[in-house]
C-alpha positions in Angstrom: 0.0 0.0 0.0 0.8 3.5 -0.7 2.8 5.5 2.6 1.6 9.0 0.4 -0.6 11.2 3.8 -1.5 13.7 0.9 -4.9 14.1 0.6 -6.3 12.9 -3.4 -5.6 15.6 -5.8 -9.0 15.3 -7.2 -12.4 13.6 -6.1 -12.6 10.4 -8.6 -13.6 7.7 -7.0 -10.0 5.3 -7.8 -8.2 8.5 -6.1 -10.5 8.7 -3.1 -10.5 4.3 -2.8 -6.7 4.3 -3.1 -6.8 7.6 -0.6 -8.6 5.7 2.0 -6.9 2.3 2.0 -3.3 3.3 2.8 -2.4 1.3 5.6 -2.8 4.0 8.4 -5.7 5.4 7.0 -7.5 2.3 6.4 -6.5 0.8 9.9 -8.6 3.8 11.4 -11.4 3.4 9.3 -12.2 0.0 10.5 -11.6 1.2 14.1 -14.1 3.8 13.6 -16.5 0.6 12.1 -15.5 -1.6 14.6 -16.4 1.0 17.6 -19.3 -0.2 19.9 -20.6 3.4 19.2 -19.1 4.4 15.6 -17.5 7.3 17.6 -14.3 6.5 18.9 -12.2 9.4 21.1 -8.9 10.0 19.4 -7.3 8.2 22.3 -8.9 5.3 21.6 -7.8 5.5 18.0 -4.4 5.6 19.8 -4.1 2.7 21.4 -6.2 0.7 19.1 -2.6 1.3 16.5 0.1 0.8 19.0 2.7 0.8 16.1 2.2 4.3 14.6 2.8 7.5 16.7 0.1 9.6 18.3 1.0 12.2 15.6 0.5 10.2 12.7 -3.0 8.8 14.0 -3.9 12.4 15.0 -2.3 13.8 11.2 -4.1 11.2 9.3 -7.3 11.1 11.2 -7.3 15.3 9.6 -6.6 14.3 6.2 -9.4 11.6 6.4 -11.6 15.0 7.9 -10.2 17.1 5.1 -11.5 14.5 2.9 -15.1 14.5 3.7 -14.4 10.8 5.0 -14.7 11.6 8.6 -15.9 13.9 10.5 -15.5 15.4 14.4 -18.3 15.3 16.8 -18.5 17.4 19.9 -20.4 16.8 22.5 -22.2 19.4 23.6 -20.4 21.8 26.9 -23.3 20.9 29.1 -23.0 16.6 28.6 -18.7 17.1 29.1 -17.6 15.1 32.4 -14.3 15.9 33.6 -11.7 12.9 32.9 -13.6 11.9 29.9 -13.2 13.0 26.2 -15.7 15.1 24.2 -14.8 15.0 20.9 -15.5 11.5 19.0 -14.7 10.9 15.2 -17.1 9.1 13.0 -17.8 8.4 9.4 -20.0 10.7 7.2 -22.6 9.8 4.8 -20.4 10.8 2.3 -17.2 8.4 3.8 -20.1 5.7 4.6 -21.5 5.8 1.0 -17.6 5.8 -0.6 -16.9 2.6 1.6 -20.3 0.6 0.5 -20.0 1.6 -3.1 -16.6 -0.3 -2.8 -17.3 -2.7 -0.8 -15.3 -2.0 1.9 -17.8 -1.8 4.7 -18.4 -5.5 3.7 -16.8 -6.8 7.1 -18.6 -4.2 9.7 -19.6 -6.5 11.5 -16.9 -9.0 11.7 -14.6 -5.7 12.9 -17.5 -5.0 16.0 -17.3 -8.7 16.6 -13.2 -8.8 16.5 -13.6 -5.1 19.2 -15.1 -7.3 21.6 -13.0 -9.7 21.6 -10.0 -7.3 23.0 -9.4 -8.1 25.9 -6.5 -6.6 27.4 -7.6 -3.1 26.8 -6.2 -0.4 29.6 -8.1 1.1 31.8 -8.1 4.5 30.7 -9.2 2.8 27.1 -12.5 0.9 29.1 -13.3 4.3 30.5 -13.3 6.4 27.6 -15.5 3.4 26.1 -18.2 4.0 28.2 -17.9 8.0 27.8 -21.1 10.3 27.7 -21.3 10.5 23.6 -23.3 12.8 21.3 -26.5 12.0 19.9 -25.9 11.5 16.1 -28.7 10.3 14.0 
């Protein structure tokens, strides 16, 4: 797979497929998908790809934004708890319909299943699981 974290240089669809299945990219996608909640905090994304740096998750996480792919949710100032995150990343409509046109959203379910099978999650991680989340429709 491609190591490019430029963002396509135009919207076809091969650009925007090839865009969102390099490696790092693609590994986040699926975390999103495999989320109990389909809104992972960015710590979670963290620690669910141990072998890249909090930088790159955080850098390509904003080029899958840029992208239209993903998108930041806040929850809203009065719902905020101290200790617990407030801002959640999940797929748009737009990201969503990309990934079923292709058929990459083809093992959803299979990723939820393999998320509840991790077992030796930190306990930071189990708290910011169970985190107050926004209300997306």
């Amino acid at each position: 797979m491609s190591t490019d974290v430029g963002t396509p240089e135009g919207d076809t669809a091969r650009e925007l497929v090839r865009f969102v299945t390099q490696e790092t990219r693609f590994a986040l996608l699926s975390n999103i998908l495999q989320h109990p909640e389909g809104l992972p905090s960015m710590y979670e994304l963290e620690q669910l790809n141990p072998s890249v740096s909090e930088a790159t998750v955080y850098k390509h996480v904003q080029k899958l934004i840029d992208a239209g792919i993903v998108e930041s949710v806040v929850l809203p100032e009065d719902e905020r708890q101290q200790g617990y995150p407030w801002t959640f990343y999940r797929l748009t409509d737009e990201g969503r319909a990309l990934l079923d046109d292709h058929n990459l959203l083809a093992a959803e379910e299979t990723l939820k299943r393999i998320y509840e099978t991790i077992s030796d999650k930190p306990e930071k991680m189990i708290k910011y699981e169970n985190a107050p989340r926004p209300d997306v429709e």
